[in-house]
N, C-alpha and C positions, 0 to 999 in steps of 0.2 A: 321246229325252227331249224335253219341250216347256218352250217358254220359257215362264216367265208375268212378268206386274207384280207389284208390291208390294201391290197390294191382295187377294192370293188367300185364298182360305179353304177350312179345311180339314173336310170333314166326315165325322165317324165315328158309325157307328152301333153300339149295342151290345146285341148280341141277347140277350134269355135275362134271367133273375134275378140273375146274379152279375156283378160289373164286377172283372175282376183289376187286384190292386192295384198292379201293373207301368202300371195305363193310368195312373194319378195324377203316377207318377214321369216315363214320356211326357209329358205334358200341361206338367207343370214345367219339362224342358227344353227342348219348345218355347218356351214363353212365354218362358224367356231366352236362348237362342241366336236365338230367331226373332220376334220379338216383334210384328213388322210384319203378320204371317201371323195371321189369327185363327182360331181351332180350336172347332167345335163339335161336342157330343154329342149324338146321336139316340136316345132308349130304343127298343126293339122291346120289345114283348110275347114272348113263348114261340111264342104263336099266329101270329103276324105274322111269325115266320122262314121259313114257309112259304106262307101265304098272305095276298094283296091287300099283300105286301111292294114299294114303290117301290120298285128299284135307282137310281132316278134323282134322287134327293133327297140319297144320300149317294157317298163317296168311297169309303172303307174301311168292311171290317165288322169286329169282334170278336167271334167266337164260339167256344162250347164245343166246337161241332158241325161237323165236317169238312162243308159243305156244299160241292155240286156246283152250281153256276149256270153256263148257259151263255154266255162270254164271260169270266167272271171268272177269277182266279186265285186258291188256297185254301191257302196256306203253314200247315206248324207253326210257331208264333212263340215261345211260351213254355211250357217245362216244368217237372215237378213231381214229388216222390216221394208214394206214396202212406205214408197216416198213421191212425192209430187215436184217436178222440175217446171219452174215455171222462170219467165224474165224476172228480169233484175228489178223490173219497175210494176210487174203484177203486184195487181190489190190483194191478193192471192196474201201476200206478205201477212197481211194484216192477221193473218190465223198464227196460232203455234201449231196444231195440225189440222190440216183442210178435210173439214166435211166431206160427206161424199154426196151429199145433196149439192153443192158447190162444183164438185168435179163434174157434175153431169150438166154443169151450167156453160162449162167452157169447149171450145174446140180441141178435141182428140188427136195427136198425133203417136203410132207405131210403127214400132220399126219391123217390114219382114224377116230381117235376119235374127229375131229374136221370139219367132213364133210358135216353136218349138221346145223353147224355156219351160221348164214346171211352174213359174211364176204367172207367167201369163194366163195358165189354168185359173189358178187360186184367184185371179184380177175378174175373169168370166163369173165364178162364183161369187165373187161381192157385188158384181153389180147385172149378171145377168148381162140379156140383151140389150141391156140402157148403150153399153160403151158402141155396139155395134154405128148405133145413130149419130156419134158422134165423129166418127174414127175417119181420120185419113192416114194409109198406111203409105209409108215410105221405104226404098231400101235396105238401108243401114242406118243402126243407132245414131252415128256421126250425124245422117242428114238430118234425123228428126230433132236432137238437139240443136242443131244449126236454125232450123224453121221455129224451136222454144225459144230461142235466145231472141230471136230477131218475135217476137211477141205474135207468130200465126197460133199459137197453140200450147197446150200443154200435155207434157207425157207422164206417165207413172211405170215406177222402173223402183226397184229395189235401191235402197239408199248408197249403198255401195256401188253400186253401176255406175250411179251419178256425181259420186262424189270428186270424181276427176274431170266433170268439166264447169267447177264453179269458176275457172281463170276462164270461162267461154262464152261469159253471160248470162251464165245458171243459176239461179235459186234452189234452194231443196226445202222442202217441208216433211214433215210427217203425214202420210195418210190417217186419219182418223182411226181407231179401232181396227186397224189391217192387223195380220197376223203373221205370226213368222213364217217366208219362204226360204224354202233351200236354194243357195246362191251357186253350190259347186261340188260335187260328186266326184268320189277320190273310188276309181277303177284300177281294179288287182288281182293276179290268177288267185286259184282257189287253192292252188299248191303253195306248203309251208313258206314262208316266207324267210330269206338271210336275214342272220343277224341285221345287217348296217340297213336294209330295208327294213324290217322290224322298227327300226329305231326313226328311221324317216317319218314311216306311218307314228308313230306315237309324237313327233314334233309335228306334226300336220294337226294332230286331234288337239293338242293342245291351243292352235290357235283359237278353235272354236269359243 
C-alpha cells in the first residue's frame, strides 16, 4: 500500500445511465470520516465504457458491466434481488412476490440501454426463451418505466433500479425465487493502492 498527503483526491468514474444509490451513501461517509480527502465524480457516457475511455483521469470505476481492462481489477461490490415494476392499479399487487408463471402472463417491456447488464443474463436463465415472446424492447429504462406506469406492460429490473420511480406510477414486487444479481462493479488498477483509496475501497465494501 502507498503512502500519500492530506491533500489526495479521489476520483470515481461512473459509467453507464444509472448511479447506484449505495454511491451517495459512499460519498457521505467519506466526507465525514475523511473529510481532508476530496472525492470527485466522473460521468461516462454508455459509449465511452468502451471507447476513446481515459483510464488515466480517474481512480475507481463503477459499473453495471463486469468489464475486463488490462491492468485493472473488476470486483462484485453491490447486490440486489430481482423485482417486478408494475402500475399502481396492477392485479399484479395482489401477490407479496409474483410467480413467474404470472410474468409470463403479462406484456414485457426492456430497455436497450440495459442489455448488456449481468442481470439480464441471470433473467434469460429463469425463464429461457419464454421472455423473448413476450418482450417489446424500448430505448431507455426511463421509457419503458413510462409505458409500466401508464399500464402497456411490465418490466423486471433489480429492486434497486426501481426503487426511484415509485413517485412515477411504479409498483415494485418481488420476483418469486429470483436470486441474487450483481447491481454494480467497483474497477481498480492492480497496482498497490494509497492509503486514502485503500480506505474508500473498504467504505464501499461495506455498503454491501
Amino acid at each position: 500500500m502507498k503512502s500519500s498527503d492530506a491533500c489526495a483526491e479521489i476520483k470515481v468514474a461512473v459509467l453507464g445511465e444509472w448511479v447506484p444509490s449505495q454511491l451517495a451513501e459512499v460519498l457521505a461517509l467519506q466526507r465525514v470520516e475523511e473529510p481532508e480527502t476530496a472525492t470527485a465524480l466522473i460521468g461516462c457516457s454508455a459509449s465511452a465504457q468502451t471507447h476513446d475511455l481515459s483510464r488515466e483521469q480517474f481512480d475507481f470505476a463503477l459499473s453495471t458491466v463486469a468489464w475486463q481492462w488490462p491492468g485493472w481489477t473488476c470486483e462484485p461490490l453491490w447486490h440486489d434481488t430481482l423485482a417486478v415494476a408494475v402500475a399502481k392499479r396492477s392485479h399484479l399487487l395482489a401477490y407479496r412476490e409474483v410467480p413467474r408463471q404470472e410474468v409470463l402472463k403479462q406484456p414485457m417491456i426492456c430497455a436497450q440501454s440495459t442489455a448488456d447488464d449481468p442481470w439480464r443474463t441471470v433473467l434469460q436463465q429463469l425463464f429461457g426463451g419464454a421472455l423473448q415472446e413476450h418482450q417489446q424492447t424500448v430505448a431507455t429504462f426511463d421509457v419503458a418505466m413510462t409505458l409500466v406506469s401508464a399500464g402497456y406492460g411490465i418490466a423486471l429490473a433489480p429492486a434497486t433500479r426501481l426503487a426511484g420511480y415509485a413517485q412515477r406510477g411504479i409498483a415494485v414486487r418481488p420476483l418469486a425465487g429470483a436470486p441474487l444479481v450483481v447491481m454494480a462493479y467497483l474497477l481498480h488498477r492492480c497496482a498497490a493502492l494509497t492509503e486514502p483509496q485503500a480506505r474508500f475501497v473498504r467504505r464501499a465494501r461495506s455498503m454491501s
